[in-house]
Each structure stands twice: as C-alpha cells, then as structure tokens.
C-alpha positions as CSV (number, residue, x, y, z in Angstrom):
1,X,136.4,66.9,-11.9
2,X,135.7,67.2,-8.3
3,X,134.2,70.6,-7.3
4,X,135.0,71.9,-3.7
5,X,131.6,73.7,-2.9
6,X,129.4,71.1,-4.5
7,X,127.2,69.1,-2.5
8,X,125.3,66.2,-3.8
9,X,122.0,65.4,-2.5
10,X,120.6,61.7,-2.9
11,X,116.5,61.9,-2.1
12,X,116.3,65.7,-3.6
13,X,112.8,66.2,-4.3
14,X,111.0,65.8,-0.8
15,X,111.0,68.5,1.3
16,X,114.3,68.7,3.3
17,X,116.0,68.4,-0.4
18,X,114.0,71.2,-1.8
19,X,114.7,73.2,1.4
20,X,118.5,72.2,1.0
21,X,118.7,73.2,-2.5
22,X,117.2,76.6,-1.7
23,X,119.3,77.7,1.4
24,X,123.1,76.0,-0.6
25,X,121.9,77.7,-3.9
26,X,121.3,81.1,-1.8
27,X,124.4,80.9,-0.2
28,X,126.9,80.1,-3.6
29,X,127.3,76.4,-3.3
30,X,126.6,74.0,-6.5
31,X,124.3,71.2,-5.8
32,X,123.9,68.0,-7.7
33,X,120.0,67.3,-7.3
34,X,120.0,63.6,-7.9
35,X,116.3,61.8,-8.4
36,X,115.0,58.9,-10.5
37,X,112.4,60.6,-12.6
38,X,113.4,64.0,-14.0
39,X,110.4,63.9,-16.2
40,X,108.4,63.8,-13.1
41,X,110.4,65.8,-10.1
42,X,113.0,67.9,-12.6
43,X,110.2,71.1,-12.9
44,X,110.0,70.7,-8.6
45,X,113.4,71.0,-8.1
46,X,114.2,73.6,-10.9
47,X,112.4,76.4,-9.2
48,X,113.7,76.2,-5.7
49,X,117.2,77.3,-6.7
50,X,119.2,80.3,-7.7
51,X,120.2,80.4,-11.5
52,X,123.8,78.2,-12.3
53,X,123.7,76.8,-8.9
54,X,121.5,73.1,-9.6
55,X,122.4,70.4,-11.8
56,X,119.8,67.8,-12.1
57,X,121.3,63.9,-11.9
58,X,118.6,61.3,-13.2
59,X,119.8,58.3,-11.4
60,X,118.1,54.8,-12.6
61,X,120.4,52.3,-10.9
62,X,122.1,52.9,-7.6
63,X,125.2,50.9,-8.7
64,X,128.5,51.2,-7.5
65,X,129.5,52.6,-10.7
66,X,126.6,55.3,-11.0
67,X,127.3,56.3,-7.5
68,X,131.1,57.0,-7.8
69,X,130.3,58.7,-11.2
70,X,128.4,60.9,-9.2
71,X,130.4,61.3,-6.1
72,X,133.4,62.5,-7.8
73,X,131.5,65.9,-9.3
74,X,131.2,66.9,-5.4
75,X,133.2,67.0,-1.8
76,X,130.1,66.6,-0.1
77,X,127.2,64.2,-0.5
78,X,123.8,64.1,1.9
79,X,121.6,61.6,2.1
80,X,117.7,62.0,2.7
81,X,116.8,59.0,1.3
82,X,113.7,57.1,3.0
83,X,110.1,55.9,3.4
84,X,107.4,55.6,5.8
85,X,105.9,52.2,4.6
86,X,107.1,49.5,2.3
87,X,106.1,48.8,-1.4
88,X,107.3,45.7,-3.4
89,X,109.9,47.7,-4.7
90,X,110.9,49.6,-2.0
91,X,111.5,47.5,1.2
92,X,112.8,49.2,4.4
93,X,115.8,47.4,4.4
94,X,117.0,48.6,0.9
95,X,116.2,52.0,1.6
96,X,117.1,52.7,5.0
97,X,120.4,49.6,5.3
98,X,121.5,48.4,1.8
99,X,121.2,51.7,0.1
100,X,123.2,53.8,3.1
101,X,125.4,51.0,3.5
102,X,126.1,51.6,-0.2
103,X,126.4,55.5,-0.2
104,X,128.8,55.5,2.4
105,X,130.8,53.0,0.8
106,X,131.8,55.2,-2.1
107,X,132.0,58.3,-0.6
108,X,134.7,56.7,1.2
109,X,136.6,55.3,-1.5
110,X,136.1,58.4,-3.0
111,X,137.5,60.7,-0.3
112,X,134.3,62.9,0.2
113,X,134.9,65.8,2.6
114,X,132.0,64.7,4.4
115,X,129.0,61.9,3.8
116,X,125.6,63.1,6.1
117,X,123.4,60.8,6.7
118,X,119.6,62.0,7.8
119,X,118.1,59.1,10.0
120,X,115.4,58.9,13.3
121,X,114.8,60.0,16.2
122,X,114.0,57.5,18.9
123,X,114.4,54.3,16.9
124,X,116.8,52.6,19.5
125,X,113.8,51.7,21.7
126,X,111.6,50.7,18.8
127,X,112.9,47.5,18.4
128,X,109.6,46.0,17.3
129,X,109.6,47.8,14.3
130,X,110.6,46.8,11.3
131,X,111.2,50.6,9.9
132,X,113.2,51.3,13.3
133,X,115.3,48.1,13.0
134,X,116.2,49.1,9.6
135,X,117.6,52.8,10.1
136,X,119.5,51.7,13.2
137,X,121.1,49.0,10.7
138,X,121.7,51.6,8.2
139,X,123.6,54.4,10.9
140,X,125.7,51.0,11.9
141,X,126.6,50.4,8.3
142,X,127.2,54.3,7.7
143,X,129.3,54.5,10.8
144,X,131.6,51.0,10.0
145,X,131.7,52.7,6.1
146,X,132.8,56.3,6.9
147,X,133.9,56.7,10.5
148,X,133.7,60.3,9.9
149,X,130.5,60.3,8.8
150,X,127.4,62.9,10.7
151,X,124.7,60.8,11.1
152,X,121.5,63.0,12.1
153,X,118.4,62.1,14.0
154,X,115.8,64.4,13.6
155,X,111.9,64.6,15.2
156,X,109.3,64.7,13.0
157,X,110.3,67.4,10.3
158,X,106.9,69.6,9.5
159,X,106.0,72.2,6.7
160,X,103.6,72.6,4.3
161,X,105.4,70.1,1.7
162,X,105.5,67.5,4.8
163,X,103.6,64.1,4.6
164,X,102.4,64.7,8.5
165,X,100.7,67.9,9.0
166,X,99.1,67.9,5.7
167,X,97.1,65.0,5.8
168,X,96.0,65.8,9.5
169,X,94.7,68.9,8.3
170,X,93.2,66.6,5.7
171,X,91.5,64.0,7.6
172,X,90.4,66.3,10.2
173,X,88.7,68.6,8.1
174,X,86.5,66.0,6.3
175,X,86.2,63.8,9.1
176,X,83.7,64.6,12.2
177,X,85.6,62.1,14.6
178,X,89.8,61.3,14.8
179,X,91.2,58.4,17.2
180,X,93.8,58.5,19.7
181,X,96.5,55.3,19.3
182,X,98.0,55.1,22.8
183,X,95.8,57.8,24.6
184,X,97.5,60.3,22.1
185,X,100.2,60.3,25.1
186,X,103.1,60.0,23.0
187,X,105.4,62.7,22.6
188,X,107.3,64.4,19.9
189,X,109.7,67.7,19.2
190,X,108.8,68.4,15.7
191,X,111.0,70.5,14.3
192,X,110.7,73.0,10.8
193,X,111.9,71.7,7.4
194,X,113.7,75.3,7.6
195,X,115.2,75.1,10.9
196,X,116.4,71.5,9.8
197,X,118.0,72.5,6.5
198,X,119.6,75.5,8.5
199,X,121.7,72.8,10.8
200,X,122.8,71.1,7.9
201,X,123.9,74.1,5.8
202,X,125.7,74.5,9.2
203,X,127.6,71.2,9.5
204,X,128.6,71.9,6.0
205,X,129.8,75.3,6.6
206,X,131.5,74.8,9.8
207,X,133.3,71.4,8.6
208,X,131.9,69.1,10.9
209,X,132.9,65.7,11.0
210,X,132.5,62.7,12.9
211,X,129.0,63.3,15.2
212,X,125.8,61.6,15.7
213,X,123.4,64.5,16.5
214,X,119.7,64.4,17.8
215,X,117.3,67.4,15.7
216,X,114.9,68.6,17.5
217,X,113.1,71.3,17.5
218,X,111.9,74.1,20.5
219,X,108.9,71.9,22.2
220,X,107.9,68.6,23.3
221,X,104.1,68.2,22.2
222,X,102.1,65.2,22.8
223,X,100.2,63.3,20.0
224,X,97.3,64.7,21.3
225,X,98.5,68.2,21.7
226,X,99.6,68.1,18.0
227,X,96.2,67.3,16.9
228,X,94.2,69.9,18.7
229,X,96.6,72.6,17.6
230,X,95.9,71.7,14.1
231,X,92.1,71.7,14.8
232,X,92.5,75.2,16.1
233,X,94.5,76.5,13.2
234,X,92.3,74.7,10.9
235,X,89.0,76.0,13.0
236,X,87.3,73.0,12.6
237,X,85.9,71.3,16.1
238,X,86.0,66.9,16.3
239,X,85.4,64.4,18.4
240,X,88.7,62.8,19.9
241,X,88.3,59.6,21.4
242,X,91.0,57.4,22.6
243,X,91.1,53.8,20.6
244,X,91.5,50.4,22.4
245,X,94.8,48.7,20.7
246,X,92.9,46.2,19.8
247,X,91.2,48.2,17.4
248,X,94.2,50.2,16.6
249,X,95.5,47.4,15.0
250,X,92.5,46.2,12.8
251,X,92.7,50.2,11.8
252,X,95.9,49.8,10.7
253,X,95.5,46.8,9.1
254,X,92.5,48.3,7.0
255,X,94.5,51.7,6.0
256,X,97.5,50.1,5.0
257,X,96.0,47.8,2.0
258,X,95.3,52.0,0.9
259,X,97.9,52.8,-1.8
260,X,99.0,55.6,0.3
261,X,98.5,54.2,3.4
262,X,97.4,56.9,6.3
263,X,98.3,54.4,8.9
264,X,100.0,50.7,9.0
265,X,100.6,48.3,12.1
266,X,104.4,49.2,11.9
267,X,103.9,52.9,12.4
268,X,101.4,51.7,15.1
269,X,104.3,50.0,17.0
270,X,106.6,53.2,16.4
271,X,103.7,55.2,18.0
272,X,104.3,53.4,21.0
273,X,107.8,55.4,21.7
274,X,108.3,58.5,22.4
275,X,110.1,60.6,19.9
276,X,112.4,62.8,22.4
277,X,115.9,63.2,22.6
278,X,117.5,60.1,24.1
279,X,120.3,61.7,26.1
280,X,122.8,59.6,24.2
281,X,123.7,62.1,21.8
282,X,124.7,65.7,21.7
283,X,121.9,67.6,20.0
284,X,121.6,70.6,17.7
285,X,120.6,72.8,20.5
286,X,124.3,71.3,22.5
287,X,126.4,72.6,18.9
288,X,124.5,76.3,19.9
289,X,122.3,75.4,16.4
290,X,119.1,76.2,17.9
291,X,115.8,75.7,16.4
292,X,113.2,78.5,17.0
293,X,110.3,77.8,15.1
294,X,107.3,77.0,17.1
295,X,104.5,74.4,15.9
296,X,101.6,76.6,16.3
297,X,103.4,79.6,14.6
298,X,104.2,77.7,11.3
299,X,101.0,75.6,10.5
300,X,99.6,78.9,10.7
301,X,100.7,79.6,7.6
302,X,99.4,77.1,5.3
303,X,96.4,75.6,7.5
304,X,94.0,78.3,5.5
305,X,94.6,75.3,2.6
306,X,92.2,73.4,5.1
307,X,90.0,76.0,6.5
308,X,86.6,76.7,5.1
309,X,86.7,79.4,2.8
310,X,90.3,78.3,2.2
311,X,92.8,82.0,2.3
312,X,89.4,84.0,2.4
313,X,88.4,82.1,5.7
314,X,88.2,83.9,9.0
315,X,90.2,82.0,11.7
316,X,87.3,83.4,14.2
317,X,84.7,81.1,12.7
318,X,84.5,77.6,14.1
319,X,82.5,74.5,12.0
C-alpha cells in the first residue's frame, strides 16, 4: 500500500542518502533506504535515522518488477545513484543512462508524486567525457520518462563522508609535493552534504514539480584555492607545482589501474570545465533555498582526522 509521506531513496548509503535519511526521519517522513548489500551498508544506514521512520530494501536486481514493487510503498522516490569511474560491472552508461532511464519509467507508470533525480553540474560543456556524456543522457531520458520530474545539478557536494575532501586531506598529508591539472585554474561552488539535503527536503515539502535546478553552494573557489585551504586546515605546508598535460595524462593513466583510482584520464577531461552555474537554469539560491555553509568553515571540522596529533593537534603548529 502506497504511503503518502514515504520517500524512497535508490543510492542510500553514500553521503547525500545518509544526510537525507537523517533530515526526512527528523522531520516525520518514512523512508525506504534501498541498497544492494544490507549485510554490508544496513548497520550505516540504521543509525542515521529516528526510531520507526527507515525501512531497509535489499535490492539485487534493478528489474522492472523489483522497481515497481518498491515504488508502490512510496509517493516519492530520489535518486542518488552514481560513480566517479567505471568498473566491469558498473559502466557509466548503466548507472548514470539505463538505470535513470529505468527509475523514471516506473515511477511514472506508477503515479509517484514526484521522481528527483540528483545529476552534475557543468556536464553540458564536457562533451569529451564519457561520465559527462552519460548524465546528460540520463536527465534526457528522465525528462522524456517523467516530464514532471526535478532533475538537480549540484557542485561538488563536500563533508566528512565525501570521496573529495577526504582523500585530499589524505594525499596531502603524506605527500611532500601535490600537482596542479590545468594550472589548478578551474573553478568550483562546492556546496555542504547538509545544505544539499536541506534543498531537497525542501522540494519535497513545498511540492515541487517540473524544474531543472543548478546546487551550488556560497563561493566560487578555484582548484587551486581548494587545495591550499585544505593545507591550512590540515597545517601541513607542500610544494604545488603546476603539471604539463602531457604528464597529466600519463598520471592518470597510472592512478587509474589503482582499484580506487585517485585520478583517471576521464576526470582529467572533466577538470578541464569549470564547475559553475551555467545560467541556463534557475538555481537553488533563485527558489530563495540558499546555501550558507562556507568551505573553510566546514572542513574545519573534521580536518583534525589529518592533522598531526590528530583531535589533540594545535592548528598553530605547521609541518
């Protein structure tokens, strides 16, 4: 039986879901958690809601059948499905075209309220990437699905569950030296997971319907700003040097054969573009959704995980 204040979130376990599931739980709404390993994400998810409020949906087939089993427990469904480089398994196009393609199918033929779909800022001038080229497919899909579909582009989305600031913090307190792809000119609004779920839990509240909005958050920050504000907060001092493409590209080529690659010659073409708000969309700041949280301000507090001396360290010192 459908529920009214149930949202069902497909990619629940990374850190927009987790924030998600905290700020719906918080606020009375039932979500269905949905993820393909319970075994291994079910104790993750668990603890980030309010008692009663989270059922957890193990989901090893994303059939049409498994999808509209699901879709019919809830009015709303979000999905935060998608990955930064390819595996056998997992090719962009099947997680960022087929898959949406898919999710918006059913919710329409199921009648959903409203079908969210999170995908990228500044992917319509990256058309020499292969990740790019796949999430514009996928909003076109979503859009030709579920006309009424919101369709959400954010900047980079940053906390200390994040794949981005972590392993900067990472790298540049082990490593004495960090390149620059492009001069580090490249420029970005990164915007909190918080700030990010708070739009959504907004969309959902207010009813809306029908927009393709660009998330971004209070600054624009160059590549090479980002950096040295995490080597301040982390007190650590490197060399920064600028790296000749050419070079760039046999980086790449060497991190990506990594399991967990820190950098592969797709994202290298993606680093070309600037990540900023394209003027073709309304934003979150235009729907008076505003996004205070400052970069600085928030890897402040969970950079001490880097620091020497870890939570004891004094951000005075400098190594």
């Amino acid at each position: 039986m459908k529920n009214q204040d149930s949202i069902l979130i497909f990619g629940s376990s990374g850190q927009i879901g987790k924030s998600l599931i905290r700020k719906f739980t918080q606020n009375n709404y039932k979500v269905i958690a949905v993820t393909r390993s319970i075994h291994k994400k079910g104790f993750q998810i668990k603890t980030q809601s309010n008692y009663g409020y989270l059922e957890l949906e193990e989901i090893n087939s994303f059939t049409e059948e498994n999808i509209s089993r699901l879709m019919k427990k809830a009015s709303i469904c979000i999905n935060l499905i998608g990955i930064l480089f390819e595996k056998k398994e997992n090719h962009f196009n099947l997680i960022h075209s087929i898959l949406p393609s898919l999710l918006s199918k059913v919710a329409y033929e199921n009648s959903l309220d409203q079908f969210i779909h999170v995908s990228a800022l500044g992917i319509e001038s990256a058309l020499d990437s292969k990740y790019a080229l796949s999430k514009l497919n996928g909003e076109k899909k979503v859009r030709e699905n579920f006309s009424r579909s919101v369709i959400l582009k954010p900047s980079i989305v940053y906390s200390v569950d994040d794949n981005f600031t972590t392993n900067f913090m990472k790298l540049l307190s082990i490593l004495p030296v960090m390149p620059l792809y492009y001069s580090g000119k490249t420029k970005f609004t990164p915007i909190h997971v918080s700030d990010f779920a708070n739009i959504i839990f907004n969309l959902v509240k207010n009813k809306i319907n029908s927009e393709t909005i660009e998330c971004i958050g209070p600054e624009v920050l160059s590549f090479k700003e980002i950096i040295f504000k995490i080597l301040k907060s982390i007190n650590k001092k490197r060399i920064i040097f600028s790296l000749p493409l050419p070079l760039a590209k046999i980086n790449a080529r060497l991190f990506q054969l990594m399991p967990k690659p820190l950098l592969t010659l797709d994202q290298l073409k993606l680093l070309k573009y600037d990540n900023v708000v394209s003027k073709k969309y309304i934003t979150n700041f235009d729907l008076k959704m505003n996004a205070d949280k400052k970069f600085d301000e928030e890897i402040n507090n969970y950079s001490y995980n880097w620091t020497s001396g870890g939570q004891f360290s004094k951000k005075n010192k400098v190594s």
